[in-house]
NUSELO-149825 format. One record per atom (N, C-alpha, C): residue in three letters; x, y, z. Coordinates in pm, whole numbers, padded with zeros to 5 digits, always signed. Example, Ala and Ser with C-alpha at 12.3 -4.5 7.8 and 13.67 -1.06 7.14 Angstrom:
BEGIN
ALA+01319-00569+00780ALA+01230-00450+00780ALA+01320-00330+00780SER+01285-00225+00708SER+01367-00106+00714SER+01290+00003+00787
***
This chain:
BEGIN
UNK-04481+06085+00827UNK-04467+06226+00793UNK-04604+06295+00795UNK-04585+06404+00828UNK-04745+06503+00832UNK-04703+06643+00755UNK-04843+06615+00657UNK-04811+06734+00536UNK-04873+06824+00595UNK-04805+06965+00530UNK-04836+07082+00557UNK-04938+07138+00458UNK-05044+07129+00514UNK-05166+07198+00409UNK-05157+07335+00373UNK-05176+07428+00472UNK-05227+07564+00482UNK-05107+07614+00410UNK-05091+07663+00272UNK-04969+07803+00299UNK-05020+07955+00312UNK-04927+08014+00371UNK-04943+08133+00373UNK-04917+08275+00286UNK-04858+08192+00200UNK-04847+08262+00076UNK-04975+08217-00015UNK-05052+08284-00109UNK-05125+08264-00204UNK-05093+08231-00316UNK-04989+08129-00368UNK-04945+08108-00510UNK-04956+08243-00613UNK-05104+08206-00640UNK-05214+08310-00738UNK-05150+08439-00723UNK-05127+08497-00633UNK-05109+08624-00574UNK-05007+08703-00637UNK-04902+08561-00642UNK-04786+08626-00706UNK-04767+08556-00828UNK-04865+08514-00892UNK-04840+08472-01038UNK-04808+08334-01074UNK-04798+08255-00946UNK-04722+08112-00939UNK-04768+08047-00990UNK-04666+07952-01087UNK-04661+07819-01141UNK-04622+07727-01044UNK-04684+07561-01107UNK-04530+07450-01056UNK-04440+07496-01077UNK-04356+07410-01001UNK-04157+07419-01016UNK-04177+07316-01184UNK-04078+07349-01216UNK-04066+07305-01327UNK-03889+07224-01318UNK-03895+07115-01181UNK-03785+07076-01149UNK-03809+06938-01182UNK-03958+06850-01243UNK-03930+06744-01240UNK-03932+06746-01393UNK-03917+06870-01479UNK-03930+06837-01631UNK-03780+06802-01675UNK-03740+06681-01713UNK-03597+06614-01794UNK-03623+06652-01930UNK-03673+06713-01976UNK-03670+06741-02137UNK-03559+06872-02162UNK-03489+06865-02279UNK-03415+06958-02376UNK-03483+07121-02310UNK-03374+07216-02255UNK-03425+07345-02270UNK-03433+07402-02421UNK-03364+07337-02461UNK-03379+07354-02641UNK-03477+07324-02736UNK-03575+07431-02800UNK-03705+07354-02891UNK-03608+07319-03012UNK-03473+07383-03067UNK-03416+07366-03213UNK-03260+07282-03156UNK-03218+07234-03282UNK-03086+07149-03233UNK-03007+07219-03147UNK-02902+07200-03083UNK-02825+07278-03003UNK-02733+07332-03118UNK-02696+07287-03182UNK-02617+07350-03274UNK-02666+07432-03337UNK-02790+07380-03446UNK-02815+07490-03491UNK-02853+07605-03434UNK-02893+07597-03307UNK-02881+07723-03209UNK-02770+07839-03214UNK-02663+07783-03164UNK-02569+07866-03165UNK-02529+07915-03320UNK-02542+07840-03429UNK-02508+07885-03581UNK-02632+07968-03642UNK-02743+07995-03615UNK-02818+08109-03645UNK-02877+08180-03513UNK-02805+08160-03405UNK-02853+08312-03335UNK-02694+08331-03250UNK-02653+08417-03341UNK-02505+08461-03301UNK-02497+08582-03224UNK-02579+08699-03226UNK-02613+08822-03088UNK-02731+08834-03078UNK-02729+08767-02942UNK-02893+08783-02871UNK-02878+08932-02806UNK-03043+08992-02802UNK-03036+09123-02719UNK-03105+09061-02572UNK-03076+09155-02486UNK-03149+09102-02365UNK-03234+09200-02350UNK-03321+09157-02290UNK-03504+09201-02236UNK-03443+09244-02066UNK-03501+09349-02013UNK-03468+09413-01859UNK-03519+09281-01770UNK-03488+09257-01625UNK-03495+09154-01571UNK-03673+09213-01544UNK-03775+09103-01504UNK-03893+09110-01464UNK-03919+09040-01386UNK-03981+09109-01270UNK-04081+09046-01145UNK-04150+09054-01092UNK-04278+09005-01064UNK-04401+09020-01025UNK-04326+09156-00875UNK-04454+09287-00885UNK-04410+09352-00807UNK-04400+09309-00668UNK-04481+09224-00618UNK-04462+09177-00459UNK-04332+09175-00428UNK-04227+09076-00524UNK-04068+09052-00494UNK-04028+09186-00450UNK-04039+09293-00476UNK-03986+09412-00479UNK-03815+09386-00553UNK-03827+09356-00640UNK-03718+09323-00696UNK-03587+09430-00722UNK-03521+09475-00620UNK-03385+09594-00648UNK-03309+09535-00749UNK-03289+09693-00795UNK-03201+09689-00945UNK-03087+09662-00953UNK-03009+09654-00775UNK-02867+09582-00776UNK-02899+09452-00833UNK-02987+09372-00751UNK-02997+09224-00822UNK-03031+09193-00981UNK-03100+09281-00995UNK-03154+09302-01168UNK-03039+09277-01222UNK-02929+09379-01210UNK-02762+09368-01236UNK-02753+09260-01267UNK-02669+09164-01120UNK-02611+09061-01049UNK-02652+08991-01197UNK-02806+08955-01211UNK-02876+08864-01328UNK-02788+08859-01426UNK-02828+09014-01480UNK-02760+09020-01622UNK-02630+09012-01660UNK-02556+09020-01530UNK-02423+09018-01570UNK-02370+08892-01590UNK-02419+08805-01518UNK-02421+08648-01506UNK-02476+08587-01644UNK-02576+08621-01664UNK-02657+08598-01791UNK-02542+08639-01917UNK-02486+08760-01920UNK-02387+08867-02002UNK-02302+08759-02007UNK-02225+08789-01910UNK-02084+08668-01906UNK-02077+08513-01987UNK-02232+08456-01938UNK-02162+08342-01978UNK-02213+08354-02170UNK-02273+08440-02183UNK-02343+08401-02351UNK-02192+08493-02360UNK-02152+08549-02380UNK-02012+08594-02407UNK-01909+08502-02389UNK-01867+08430-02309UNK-01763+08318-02300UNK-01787+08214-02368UNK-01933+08162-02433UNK-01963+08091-02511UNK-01932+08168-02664UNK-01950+08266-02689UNK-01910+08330-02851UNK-01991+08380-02868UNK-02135+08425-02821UNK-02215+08557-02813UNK-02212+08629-02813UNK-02241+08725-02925UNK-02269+08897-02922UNK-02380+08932-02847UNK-02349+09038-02752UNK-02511+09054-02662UNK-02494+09216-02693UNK-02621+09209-02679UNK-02739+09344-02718UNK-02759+09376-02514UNK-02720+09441-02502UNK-02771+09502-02327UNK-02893+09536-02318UNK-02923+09515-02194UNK-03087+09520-02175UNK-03149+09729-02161UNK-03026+09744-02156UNK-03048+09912-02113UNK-03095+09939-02244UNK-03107+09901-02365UNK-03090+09912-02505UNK-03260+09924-02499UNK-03315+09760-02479UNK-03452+09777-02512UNK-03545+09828-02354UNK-03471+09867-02256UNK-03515+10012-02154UNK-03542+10081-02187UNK-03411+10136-02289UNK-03449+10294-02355UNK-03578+10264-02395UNK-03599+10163-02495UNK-03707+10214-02575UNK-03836+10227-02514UNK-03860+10096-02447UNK-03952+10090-02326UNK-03989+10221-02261UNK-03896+10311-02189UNK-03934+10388-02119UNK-03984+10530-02222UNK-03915+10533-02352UNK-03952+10620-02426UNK-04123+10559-02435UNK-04166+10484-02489UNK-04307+10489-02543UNK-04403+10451-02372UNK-04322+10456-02217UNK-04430+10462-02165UNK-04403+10626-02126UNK-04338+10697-02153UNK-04353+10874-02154UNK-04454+10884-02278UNK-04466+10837-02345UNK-04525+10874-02480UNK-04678+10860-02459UNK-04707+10769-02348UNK-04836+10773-02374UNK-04867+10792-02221UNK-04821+10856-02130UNK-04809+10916-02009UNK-04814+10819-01893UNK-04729+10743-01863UNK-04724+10624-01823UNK-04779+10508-01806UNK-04760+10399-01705UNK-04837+10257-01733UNK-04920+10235-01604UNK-04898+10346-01517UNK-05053+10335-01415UNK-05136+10353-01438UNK-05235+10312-01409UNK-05355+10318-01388UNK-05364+10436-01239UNK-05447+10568-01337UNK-05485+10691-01263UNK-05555+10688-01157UNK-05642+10573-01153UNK-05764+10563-01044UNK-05707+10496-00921UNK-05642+10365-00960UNK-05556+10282-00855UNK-05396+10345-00821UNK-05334+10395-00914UNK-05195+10424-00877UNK-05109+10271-00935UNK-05217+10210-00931UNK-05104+10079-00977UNK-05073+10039-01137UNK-04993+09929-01143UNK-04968+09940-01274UNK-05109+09856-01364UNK-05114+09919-01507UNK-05195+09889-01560UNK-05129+09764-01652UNK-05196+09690-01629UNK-05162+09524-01722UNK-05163+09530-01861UNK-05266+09600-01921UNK-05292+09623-02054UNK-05221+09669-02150UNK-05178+09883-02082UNK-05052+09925-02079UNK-04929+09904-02065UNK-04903+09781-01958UNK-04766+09738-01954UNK-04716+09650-02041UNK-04784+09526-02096UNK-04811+09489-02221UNK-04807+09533-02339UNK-04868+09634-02351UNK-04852+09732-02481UNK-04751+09795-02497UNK-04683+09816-02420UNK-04531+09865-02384UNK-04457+09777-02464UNK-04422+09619-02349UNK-04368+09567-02387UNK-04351+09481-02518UNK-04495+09477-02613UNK-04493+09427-02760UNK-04444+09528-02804UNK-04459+09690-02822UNK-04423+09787-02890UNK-04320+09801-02907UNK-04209+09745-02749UNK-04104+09815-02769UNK-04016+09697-02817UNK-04071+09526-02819UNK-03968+09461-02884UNK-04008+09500-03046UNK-04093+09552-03097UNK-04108+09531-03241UNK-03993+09687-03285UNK-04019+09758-03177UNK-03941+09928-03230UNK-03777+09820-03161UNK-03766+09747-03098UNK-03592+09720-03096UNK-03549+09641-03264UNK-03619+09528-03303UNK-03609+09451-03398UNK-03583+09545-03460UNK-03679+09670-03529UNK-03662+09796-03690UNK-03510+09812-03653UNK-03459+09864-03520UNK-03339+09975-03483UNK-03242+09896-03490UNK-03204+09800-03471UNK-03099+09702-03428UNK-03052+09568-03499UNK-02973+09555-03526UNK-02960+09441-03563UNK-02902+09331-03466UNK-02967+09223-03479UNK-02927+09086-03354UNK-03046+08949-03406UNK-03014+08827-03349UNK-03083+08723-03428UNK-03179+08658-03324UNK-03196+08728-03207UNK-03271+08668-03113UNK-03308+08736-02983UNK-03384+08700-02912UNK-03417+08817-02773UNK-03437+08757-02637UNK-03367+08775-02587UNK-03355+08650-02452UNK-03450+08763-02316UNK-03553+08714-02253UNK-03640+08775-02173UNK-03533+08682-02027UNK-03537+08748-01942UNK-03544+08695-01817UNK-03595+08742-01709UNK-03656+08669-01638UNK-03740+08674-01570UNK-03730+08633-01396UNK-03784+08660-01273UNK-03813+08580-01154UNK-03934+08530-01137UNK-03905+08409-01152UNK-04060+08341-01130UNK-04070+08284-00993UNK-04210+08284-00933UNK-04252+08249-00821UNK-04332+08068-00839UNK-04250+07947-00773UNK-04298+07850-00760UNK-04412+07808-00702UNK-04450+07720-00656UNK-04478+07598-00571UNK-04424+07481-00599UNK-04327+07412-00498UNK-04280+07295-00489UNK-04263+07196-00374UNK-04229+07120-00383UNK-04220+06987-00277UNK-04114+07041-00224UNK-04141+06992-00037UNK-04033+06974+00048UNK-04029+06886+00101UNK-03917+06810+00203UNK-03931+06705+00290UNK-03832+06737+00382UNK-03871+06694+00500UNK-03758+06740+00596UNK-03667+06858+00671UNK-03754+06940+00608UNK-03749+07081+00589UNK-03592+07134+00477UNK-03613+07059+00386UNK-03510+07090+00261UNK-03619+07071+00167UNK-03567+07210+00040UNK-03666+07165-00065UNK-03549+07184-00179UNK-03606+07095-00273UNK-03450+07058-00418UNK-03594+07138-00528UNK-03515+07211-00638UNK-03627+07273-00742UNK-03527+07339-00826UNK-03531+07282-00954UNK-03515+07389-01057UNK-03316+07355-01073UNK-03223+07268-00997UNK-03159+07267-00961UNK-03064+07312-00870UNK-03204+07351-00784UNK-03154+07439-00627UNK-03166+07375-00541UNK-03078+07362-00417UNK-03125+07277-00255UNK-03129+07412-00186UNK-03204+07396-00104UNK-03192+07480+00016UNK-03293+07435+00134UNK-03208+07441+00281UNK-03279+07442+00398UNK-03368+07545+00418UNK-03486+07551+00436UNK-03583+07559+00540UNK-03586+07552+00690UNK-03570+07742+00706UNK-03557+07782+00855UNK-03653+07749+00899UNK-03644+07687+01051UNK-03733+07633+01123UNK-03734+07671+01259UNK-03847+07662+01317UNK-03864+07671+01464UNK-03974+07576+01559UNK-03960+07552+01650UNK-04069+07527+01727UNK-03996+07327+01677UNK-04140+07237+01635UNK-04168+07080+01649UNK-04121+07054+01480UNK-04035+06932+01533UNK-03975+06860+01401UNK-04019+06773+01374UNK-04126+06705+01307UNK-04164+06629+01311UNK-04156+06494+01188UNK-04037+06607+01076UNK-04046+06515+00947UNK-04145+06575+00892UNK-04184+06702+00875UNK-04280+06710+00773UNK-04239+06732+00621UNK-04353+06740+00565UNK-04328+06728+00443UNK-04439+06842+00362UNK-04442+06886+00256UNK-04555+06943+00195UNK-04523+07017+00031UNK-04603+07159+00026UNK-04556+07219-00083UNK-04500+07361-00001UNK-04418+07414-00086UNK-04348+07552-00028UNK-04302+07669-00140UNK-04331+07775-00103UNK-04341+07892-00212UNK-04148+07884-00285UNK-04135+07886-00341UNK-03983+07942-00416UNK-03967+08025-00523UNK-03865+08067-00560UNK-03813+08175-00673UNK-03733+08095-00734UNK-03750+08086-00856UNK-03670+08056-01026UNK-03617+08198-01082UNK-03473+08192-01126UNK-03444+08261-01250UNK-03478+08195-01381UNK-03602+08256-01469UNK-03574+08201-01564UNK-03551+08297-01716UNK-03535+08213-01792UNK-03437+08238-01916UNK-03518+08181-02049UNK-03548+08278-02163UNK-03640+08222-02251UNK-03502+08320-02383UNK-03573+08268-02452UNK-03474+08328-02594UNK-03577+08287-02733UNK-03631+08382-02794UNK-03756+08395-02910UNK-03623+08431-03000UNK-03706+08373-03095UNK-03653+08441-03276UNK-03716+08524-03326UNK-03681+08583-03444UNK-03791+08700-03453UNK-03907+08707-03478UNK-03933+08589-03500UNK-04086+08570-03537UNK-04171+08543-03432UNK-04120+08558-03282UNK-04172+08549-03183UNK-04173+08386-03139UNK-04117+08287-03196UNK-04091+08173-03109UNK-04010+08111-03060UNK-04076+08068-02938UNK-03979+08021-02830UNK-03810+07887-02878UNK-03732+07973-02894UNK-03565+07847-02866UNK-03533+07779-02770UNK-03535+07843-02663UNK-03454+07816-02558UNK-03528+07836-02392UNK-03610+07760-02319UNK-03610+07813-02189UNK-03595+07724-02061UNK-03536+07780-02010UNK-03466+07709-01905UNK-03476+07791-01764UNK-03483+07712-01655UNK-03472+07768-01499UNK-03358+07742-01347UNK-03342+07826-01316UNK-03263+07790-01243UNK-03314+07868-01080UNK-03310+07743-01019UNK-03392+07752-00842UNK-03300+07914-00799UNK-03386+07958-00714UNK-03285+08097-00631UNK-03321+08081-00514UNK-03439+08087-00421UNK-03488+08076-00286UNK-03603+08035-00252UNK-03637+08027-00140UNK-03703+07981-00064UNK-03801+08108+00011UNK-03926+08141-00002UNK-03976+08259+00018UNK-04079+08228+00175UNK-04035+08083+00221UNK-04128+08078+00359UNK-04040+08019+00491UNK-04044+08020+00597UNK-04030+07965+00654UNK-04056+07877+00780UNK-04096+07777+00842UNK-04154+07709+00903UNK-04157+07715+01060UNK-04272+07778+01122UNK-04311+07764+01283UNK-04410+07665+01313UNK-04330+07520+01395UNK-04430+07394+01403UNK-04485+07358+01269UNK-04615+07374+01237UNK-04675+07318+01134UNK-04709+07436+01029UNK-04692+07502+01044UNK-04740+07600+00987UNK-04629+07684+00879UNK-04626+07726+00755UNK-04569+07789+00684UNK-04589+07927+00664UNK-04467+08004+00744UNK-04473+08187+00732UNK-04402+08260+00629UNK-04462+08347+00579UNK-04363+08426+00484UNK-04249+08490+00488UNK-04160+08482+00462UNK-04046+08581+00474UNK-04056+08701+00399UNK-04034+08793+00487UNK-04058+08952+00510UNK-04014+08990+00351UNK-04080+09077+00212UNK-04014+09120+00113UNK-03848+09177+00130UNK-03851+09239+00187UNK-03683+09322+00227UNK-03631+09204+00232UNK-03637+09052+00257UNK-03527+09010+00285UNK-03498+08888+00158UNK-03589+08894+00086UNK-03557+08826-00052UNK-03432+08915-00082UNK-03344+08804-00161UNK-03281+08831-00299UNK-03100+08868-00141UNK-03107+08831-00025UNK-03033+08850+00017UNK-02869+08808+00011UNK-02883+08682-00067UNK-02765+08628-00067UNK-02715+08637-00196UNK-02629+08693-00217UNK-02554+08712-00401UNK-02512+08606-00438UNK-02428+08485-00348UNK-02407+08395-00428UNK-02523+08320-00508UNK-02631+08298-00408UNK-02752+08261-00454UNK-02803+08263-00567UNK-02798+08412-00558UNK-02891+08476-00654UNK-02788+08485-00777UNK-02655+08476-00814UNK-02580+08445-00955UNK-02572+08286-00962UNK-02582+08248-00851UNK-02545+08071-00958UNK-02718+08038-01001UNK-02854+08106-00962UNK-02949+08059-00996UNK-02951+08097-01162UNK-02919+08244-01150UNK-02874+08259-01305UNK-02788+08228-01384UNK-02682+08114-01330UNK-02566+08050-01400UNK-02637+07891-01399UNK-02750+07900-01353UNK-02791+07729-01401UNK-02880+07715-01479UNK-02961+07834-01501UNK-03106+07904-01601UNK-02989+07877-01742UNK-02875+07949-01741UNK-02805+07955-01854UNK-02702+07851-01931UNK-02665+07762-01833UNK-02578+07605-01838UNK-02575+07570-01944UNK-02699+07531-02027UNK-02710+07442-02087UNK-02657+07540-02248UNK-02675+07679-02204UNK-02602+07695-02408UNK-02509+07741-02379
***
């Protein structure tokens, strides 16, 4: 086999971690039970993704509804994410938004400050026993053969040109799924694989075009029905 060195994606760029597909440990830090017997309505947090994904708000949906459904068929009261939006978008009018004036882009600091402000103004307003964030995270993981397994996702790797059996690392997308108590610590986090963000000419690893992420719906709900499996 001959590994593929070069990628063409920058990990860094877009925020990337490892896959977090060879961790076998509990998505659970507290018993499973006592899980479900003191956090009986979680609120949800708006979906988040590094801006490169260009992440559309149909898929944002797709997430939450998947996410919605199953903590509801389990005996969950859910808090909607439009809930802690509102508030969000109220305090970034409040302080005249979260760009940065000079760049146009978003300011890190500000967006942050947003987002602590506005879970502490949901906690005063609302009542619920927990706050589930979800997220798209950007990998790096192992392939072979031009199939890569991550997070409990398979997927082929479009190819062209010389087959040679290679093997290497390759960019991917996780749904993942965290759930804090109110004291801000972590219960619950868990991931579930969604895609594959490169694809392979001869030796070399190319990016797939932003517009065409997030294309397949089945995809993109069972990644968020495997992030959520386990409660």
């Amino acid at each position: 086999m001959k590994s593929i060195s070069k990628l063409l994606i920058v990990i860094a760029a877009f925020g990337g971690t490892p896959s977090m597909a060879a961790n076998d440990d509990s998505p659970f830090l507290i018993d499973k039970r006592e899980f479900k017997k003191q956090y009986k309505t979680i609120a949800l947090s708006p979906v988040d993704a590094v801006a490169a994904l260009k992440l559309p708000d149909s898929v944002a949906r797709m997430i939450e509804e998947e996410v919605t459904r199953h903590l509801q068929k389990r005996g969950y009261t859910v808090l909607p994410s439009s809930v802690l939006g509102g508030i969000r978008a109220a305090m970034e009018s409040q302080i005249g938004g979260v760009d940065d004036p000079a760049t146009g882009e978003v300011d890190p600091t500000k967006y942050q400050a947003v987002k602590t402000h506005a879970f502490r103004e949901l906690w005063f307003q609302h009542q619920f026993d927990a706050i589930a964030t979800i997220g798209i995270d950007v990998l790096n993981t192992r392939f072979e053969k031009d199939r890569a397994e991550w997070d409990g996702a398979k997927q082929k790797i479009e190819n062209k040109g010389r087959n040679r059996g290679y093997t290497g690392d390759i960019v991917v997308t996780s749904v993942s799924i965290a759930v804090f108590d109110s004291t801000n610590k972590l219960k619950y986090q868990n991931y579930g694989g969604l895609e594959v963000l490169q694809t392979r000419v001869d030796a070399q690893l190319v990016p797939i075009p932003a517009e065409n992420f997030f294309s397949d719906e089945k995809r993109v709900r069972k990644a968020a029905q495997i992030a959520m499996d386990p409660i």
